[in-house]
N, C-alpha and C positions, 0 to 999 in steps of 0.2 A: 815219436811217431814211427819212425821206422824199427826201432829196438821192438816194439809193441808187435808191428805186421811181422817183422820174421822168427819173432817169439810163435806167432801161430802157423807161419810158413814151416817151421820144422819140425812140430808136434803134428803139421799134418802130413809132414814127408815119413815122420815115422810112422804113423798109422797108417800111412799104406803102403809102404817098403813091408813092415811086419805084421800087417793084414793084423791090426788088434783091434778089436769090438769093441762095443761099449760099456761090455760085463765083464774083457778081459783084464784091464788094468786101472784101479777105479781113481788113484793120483792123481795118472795122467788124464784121465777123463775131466777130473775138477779142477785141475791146473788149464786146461783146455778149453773148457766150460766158461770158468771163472774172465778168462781175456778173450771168448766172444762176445758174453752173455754182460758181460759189466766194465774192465778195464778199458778196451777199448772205445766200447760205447761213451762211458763218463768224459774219456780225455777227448773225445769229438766236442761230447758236448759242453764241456768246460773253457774249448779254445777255440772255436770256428761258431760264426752266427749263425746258430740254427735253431733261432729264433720259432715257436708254434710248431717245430718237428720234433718227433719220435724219433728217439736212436736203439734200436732194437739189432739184438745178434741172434743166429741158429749153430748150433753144432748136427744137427738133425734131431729126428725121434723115435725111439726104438734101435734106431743105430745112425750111424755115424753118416751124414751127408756128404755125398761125392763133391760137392761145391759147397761148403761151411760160407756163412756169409754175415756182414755186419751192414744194416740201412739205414739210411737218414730218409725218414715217413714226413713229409708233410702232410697237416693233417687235413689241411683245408685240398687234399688230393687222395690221400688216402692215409687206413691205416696200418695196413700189410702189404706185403710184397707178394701176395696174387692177386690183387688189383692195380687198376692205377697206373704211375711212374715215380719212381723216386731213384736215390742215389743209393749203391752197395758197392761194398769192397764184395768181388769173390775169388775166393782164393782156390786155385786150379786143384781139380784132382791129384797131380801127384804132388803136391807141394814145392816147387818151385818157385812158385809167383803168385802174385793179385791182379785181378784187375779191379781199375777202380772205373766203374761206368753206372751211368745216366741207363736206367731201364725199369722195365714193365713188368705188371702182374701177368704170367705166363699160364697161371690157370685161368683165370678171366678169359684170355685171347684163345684157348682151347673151349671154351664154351659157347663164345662167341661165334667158332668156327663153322660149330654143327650146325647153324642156321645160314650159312652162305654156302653161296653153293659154286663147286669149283675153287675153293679156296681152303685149303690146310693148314691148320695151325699153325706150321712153320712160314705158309707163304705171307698170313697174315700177319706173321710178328713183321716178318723182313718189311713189306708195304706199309705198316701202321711205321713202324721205326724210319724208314725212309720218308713218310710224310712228314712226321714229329722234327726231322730234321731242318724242313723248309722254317721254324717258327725258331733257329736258333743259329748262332755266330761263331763257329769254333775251329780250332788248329787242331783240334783233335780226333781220332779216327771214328770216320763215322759208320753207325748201321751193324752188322753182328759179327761176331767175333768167333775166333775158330780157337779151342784149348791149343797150347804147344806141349801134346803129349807123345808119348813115344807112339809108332803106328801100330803096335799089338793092343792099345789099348785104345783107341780112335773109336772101336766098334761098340765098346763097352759102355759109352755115354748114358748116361740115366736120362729120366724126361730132363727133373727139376734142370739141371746142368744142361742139358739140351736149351730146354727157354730160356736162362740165360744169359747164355750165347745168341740165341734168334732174337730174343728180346731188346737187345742194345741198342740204344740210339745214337750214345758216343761211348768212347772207351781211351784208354789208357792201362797199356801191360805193365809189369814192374817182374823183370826178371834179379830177385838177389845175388844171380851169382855173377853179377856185373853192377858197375858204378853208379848205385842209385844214393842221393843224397836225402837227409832229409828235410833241406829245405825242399827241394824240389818235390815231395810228396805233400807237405805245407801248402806249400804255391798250388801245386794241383788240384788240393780237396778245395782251395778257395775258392778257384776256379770255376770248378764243378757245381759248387753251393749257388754261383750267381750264374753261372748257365740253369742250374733247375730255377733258379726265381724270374728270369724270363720265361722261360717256356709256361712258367705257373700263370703268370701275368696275364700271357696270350690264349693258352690253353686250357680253363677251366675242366673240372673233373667232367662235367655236361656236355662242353663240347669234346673232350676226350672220350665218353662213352657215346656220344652220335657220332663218331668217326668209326669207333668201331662195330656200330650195325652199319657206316652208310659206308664202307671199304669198299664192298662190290663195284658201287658205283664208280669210286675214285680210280679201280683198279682198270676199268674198263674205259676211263677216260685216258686213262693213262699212255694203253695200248691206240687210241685212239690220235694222243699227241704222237706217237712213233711212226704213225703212217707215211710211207715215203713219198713228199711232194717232187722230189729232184728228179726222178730217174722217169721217162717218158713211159707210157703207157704201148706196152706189147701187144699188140690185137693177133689170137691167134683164133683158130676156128673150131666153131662149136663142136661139146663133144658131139659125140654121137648116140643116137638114138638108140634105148636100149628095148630089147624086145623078149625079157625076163619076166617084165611085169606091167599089170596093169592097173587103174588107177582103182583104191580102197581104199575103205576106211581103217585107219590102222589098229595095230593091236597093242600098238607099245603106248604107255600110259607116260605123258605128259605132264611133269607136275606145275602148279601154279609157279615156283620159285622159276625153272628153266624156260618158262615161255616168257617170264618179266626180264629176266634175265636177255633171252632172245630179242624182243623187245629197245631193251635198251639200247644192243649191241645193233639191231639193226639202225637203228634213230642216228648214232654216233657214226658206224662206218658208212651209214647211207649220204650224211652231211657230207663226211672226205670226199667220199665217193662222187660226188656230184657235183665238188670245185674237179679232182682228178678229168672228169669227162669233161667239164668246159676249157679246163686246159688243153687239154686233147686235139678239141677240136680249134681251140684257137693255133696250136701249133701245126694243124693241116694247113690251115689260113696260110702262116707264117713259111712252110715249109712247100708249099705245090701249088700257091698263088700268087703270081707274079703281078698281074692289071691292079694296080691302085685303086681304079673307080672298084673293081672288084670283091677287092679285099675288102674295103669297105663295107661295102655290099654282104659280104658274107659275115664278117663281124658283126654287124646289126641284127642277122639275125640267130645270135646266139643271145635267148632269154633265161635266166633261173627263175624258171615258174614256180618251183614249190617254194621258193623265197616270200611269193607273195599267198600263198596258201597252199592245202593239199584238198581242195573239191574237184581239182584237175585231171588228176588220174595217172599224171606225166609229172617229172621232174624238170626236164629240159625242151627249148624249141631251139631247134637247129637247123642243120641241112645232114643232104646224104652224104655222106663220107664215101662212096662210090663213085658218086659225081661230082667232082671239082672243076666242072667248066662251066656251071649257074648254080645257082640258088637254087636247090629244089627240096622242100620244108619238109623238114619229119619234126616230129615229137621222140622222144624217147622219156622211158621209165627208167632209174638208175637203180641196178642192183649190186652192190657192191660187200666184200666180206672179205678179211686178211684170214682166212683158210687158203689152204697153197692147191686146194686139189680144182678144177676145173668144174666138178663132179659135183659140188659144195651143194646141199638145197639150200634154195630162199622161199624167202614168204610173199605171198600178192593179195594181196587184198581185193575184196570182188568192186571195190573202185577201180583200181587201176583194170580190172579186168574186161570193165566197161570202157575205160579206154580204149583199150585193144579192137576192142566189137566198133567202138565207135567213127573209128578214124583207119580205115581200109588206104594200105598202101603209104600212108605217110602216118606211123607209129613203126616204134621198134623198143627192144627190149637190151639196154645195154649192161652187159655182166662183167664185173668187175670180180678180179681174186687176187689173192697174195698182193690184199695192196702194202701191205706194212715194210714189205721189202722191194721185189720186182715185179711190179701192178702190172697186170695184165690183163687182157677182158677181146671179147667177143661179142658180136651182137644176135639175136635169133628177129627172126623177121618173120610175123605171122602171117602174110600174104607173100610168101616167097613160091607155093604152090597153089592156092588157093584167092578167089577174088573180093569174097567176104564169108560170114559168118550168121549162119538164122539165130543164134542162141550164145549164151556165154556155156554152156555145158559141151555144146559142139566143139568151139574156140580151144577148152580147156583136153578134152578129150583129143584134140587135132594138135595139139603142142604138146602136151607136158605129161609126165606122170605125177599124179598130186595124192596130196591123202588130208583131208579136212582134219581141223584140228580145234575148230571153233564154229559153233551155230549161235545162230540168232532164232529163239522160240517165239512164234508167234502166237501160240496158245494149244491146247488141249486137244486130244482126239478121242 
């Protein structure tokens, strides 16, 4: 096994120390060829169970592949190495070493890309490989891998070689010019062979291709677990009212993917967002209320009304965080978003906006930002000038700069 990998560890150190094509020395090209293409392959598949898989090699085509590589295809997963996951020796651009890793078809995940949105075929390999990890048990390095190339040549990456490296789910290097045995390359491909037949077990091709249309979603939950619960919430004061613009219909074109997208994200940070504000408030409780009967008193009436639906208009029923010496009931809406800027827009709904209209002097609007790190929020109070409102257009023209982004048609003119 080892005599076989650094037989093609040095035939690819010389072809790229001596920059030789694959028209300039046609031997070495079949001597090359020969213990990707078949030697290798055969003695995988003659001594390791790989049972119902494909052992297939590349040298490239047309010319010589920056990452030459040898894979064990299952087929009940795939039958190439741009779809799928399976096992490949790749052995590094300049010839030093292999790796021997657990990875994915990298043009699949490039084509995949182009229908999410916010997410690059690099970031997807890394988040898809990062998932694929939770379904497996190993000492060995997880997620994607960096070549050990000299730094003149770091830049010079090709895709195929680029994915991968992105593409890995586990890995193992093999530098030759240090003490690699081969048992230990033994031991490892075994390894390898029964970490892929768990992940096959768990992971069918089906649910491996619904993971990578339904990424967005995972991604965004992801950012969603990172939300910081520990670090108390910073109330600082609203910004300021800007007097550039007024409220229109906009001109920038929204696509269906960015408003679902929007959508989800609000659904997700709105939920954090809205444990973050009843801790909030239960730490006023804790923090500036001393009377027992009081506290009390004020604990009860902290409700999570969108818990029990959203026909409300409001997320929360509370008290005023002004007034700490009775109970005096507001409702609030929770707006919350892990953008760091103050300045962030949200979305309202003409529900919630009937709230607003509805409940003069006990309603407020609680703004939530940068929760993922150091959450911080403001409240805007739409009777802090004002006693009520004749209209929801008034309300909206009297608070906010807005720009509709959605109608409801009721029919033809």
């Amino acid at each position: 096994m080892k005599k076989l990998l650094v037989q093609i560890c040095n035939l690819k150190k010389r072809i790229y120390e001596e920059n030789i094509t694959m028209q300039g020395n046609i031997d070495l090209k079949e001597k090359y060829k020969n213990l990707l293409h078949n030697v290798l392959p055969t003695y995988i598949s003659e001594n390791f169970d790989v049972y119902n898989c494909k052992i297939t090699g590349s040298i490239g085509q047309g010319q010589y592949a920056q990452v030459p590589w040898v894979a064990i295809l299952n087929e009940n997963i795939t039958s190439s190495t741009q779809k799928g996951y399976y096992i490949a020796y790749l052995f590094e651009p300049e010839g030093n070493g292999v790796f021997l890793s657990l990875n994915q078809g990298w043009n699949e995940i490039k084509k995949k890309s182009k229908v999410l949105i916010d997410l690059k075929p690099e970031d997807l390999a890394r988040t898809l490989s990062n998932r694929l990890t939770n379904f497996i048990e190993t000492n060995y390095s997880k997620g994607s891998f960096r070549y050990p190339l000299n730094e003149s040549n770091k830049r010079d990456i090709q895709d195929n070689a680029k994915g991968y490296a992105l593409g890995s789910i586990c890995y193992k290097y093999y530098d030759f010019s240090k003490n690699v045995t081969n048992d230990e390359l033994i031991a490892d491909l075994k390894n390898f062979i029964n970490i892929y037949k768990t992940l096959q077990s768990k992971v069918s091709i089906d649910f491996y291709e619904e993971m990578l249309v339904t990424l967005e979603d995972y991604t965004i939950k992801e950012e969603y677990e990172k939300i910081n619960e520990q670090e108390p919430i910073q109330i600082v004061e609203p910004p300021k009212k800007r007097k550039d613009k007024k409220n229109s219909i906009s001109t920038n074109k929204i696509s269906d993917n960015e408003l679902k997208k929007a959508q989800k994200q609000n659904e997700l940070t709105g939920n954090k967002g809205e444990e973050l504000a009843i801790n909030y408030f239960k730490m006023l409780i804790k923090n500036h209320v001393t009377n027992a009967e009081l506290k009390n008193t004020f604990l009860k009436s902290i409700v999570h009304i969108s818990k029990q639906g959203h026909g409300d208009g409001f997320d929360i029923s509370a008290f005023n965080p002004y007034n700490l010496n009775k109970v005096e009931k507001m409702r609030f809406e929770i707006k919350a978003t892990t953008a760091k800027e103050k300045t962030a827009p949200f979305y309202i709904s003409l529900n919630e906006l009937f709230a607003l209209k509805k409940y003069p002097k006990e309603i407020m609007i609680m703004r939530l930002y940068d929760i993922q790190s150091h959450p911080k929020a403001f409240f805007i109070d739409p009777y802090s000038k004002v006693n009520s409102y004749s209209n929801i257009e008034e309300l909206v023209n009297n608070l906010f700069y807005a720009e509709p982004i959605s109608y409801k048609i009721l029919g033809l003119q």
